[in-house]
N, C-alpha and C positions, 0 to 999 in steps of 0.2 A: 105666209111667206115672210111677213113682217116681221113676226115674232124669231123665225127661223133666224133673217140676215141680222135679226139683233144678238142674237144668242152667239151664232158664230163669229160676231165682231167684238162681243165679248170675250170671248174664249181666245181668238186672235191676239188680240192687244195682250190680255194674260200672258198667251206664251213669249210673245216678243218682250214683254217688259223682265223675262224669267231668264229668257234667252242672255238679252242686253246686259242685266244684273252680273248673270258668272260672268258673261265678257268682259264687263268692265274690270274683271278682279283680273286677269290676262293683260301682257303687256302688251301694248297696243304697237310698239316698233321693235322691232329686234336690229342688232346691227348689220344682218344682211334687206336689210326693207321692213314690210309689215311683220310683226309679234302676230303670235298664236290667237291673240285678242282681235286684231283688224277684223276679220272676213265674218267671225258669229257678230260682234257687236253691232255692224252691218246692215246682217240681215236680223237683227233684231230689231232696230232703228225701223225697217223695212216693214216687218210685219206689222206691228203696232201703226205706219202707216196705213198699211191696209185695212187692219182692226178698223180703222177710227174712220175710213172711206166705206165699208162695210154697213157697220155702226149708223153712219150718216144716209146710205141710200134707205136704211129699213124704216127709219125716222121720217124720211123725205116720201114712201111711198105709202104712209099710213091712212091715205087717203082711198086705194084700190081696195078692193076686195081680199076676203085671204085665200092663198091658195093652201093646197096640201102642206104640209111640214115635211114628210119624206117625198122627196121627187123618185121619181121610176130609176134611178140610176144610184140610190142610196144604199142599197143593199151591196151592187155591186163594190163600190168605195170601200165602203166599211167591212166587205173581203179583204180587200188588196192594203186594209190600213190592218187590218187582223196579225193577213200575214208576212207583211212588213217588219211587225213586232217580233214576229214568233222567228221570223228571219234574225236578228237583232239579240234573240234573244239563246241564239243558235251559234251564233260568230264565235264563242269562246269555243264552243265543243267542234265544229267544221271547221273555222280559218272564215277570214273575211272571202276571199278570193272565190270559193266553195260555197259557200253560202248566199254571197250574192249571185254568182250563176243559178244556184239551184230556185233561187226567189225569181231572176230573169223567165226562166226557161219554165216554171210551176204557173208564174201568171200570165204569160205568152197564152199558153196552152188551156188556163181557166177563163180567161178573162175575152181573148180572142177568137178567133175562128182560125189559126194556125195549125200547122199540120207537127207531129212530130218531129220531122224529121229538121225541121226549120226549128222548132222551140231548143232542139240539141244544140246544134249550129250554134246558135246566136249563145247558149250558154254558157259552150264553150270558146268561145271569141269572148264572152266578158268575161269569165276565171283569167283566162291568156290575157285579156287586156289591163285586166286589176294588177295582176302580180306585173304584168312588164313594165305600166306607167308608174304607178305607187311604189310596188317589191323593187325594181331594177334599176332602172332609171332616173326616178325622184329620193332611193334609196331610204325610203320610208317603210319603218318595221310596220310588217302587220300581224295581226293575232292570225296563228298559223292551224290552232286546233288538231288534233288527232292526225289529221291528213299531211300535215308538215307541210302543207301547199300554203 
C-alpha cells in the first residue's frame, strides 16, 4: 500500500503542477470578476496539495506491513476512468449534452444496482440540465455533435 499512495502522490502532484502550468498561461481576472485562469489554477494549487498529503501518509506509514497494490474496488475505477475518457472522447461526434447523459445513465446501470427505468430518468434530466444551465441560461456554447442537442 506504501508503494501504491506513493505512486499516486506522485502522479497527483504531476497532474496539478500540468494543470497549474496552462492555468497560469489564462488570465486570472477578466472585467466581469475571475478570467478563464481562476477556477483550473485553483484546483491545480489543490491537487498538488493533495499529491504532497498523499505522498507524505505513504512515507509516514512505511513502518506497517504492505498490503495488496490493487484493492478489490480497482477494476471497478478504472471502468468508470475507461469510460470517462471514451465519454470525452465522444463529445465532438454526440454534443456534450448527449454524451454526458449517455456516460450518466451507462454507469448508473454498470457500476450500480439501478433499474432501467431510473438510469433513463436521471439521463435525461442531465441532457435537460446540461443544455438549460450551461446552453440557456449561462449562454455558454457547447460542442452540439451530430445531434444538434
Amino acid at each position: 500500500m506504501r508503494i501504491a499512495n506513493l505512486l499516486s502522490g506522485v502522479l497527483v502532484v504531476f497532474w496539478g503542477s500540468i494543470v497549474a502550468f496552462f492555468a497560469a498561461r489564462l488570465p486570472y481576472e477578466a472585467e466581469y470578476g475571475p478570467g478563464p485562469g481562476f477556477l483550473p489554477l485553483w484546483i491545480g494549487f489543490g491537487l498538488i496539495a493533495c499529491g504532497i498529503v498523499t505522498c507524505a501518509r505513504g512515507i509516514k506509514r512505511s513502518d506497517r506491513p504492505e498490503g495488496r497494490f490493487f484493492q478489490p474496488k480497482t477494476r471497478q475505477v478504472l471502468f468508470l476512468l475507461v469510460t470517462l475518457i471514451i465519454t470525452f472522447l465522444l463529445v465532438p461526434v454526440l454534443g456534450l449534452s448527449l454524451g454526458l447523459a449517455l456516460f450518466t445513465g451507462f454507469t448508473m446501470r454498470t457500476s450500480g444496482r439501478h433499474g432501467w427505468i431510473l438510469c433513463i430518468l436521471v439521463a435525461v434530466a442531465t441532457a435537460a440540465a446540461v443544455h438549460l444551465i450551461f446552453g440557456y441560461l449561462l449562454d455558454i456554447p457547447l460542442p452540439k455533435g451530430f445531434t444538434g442537442i
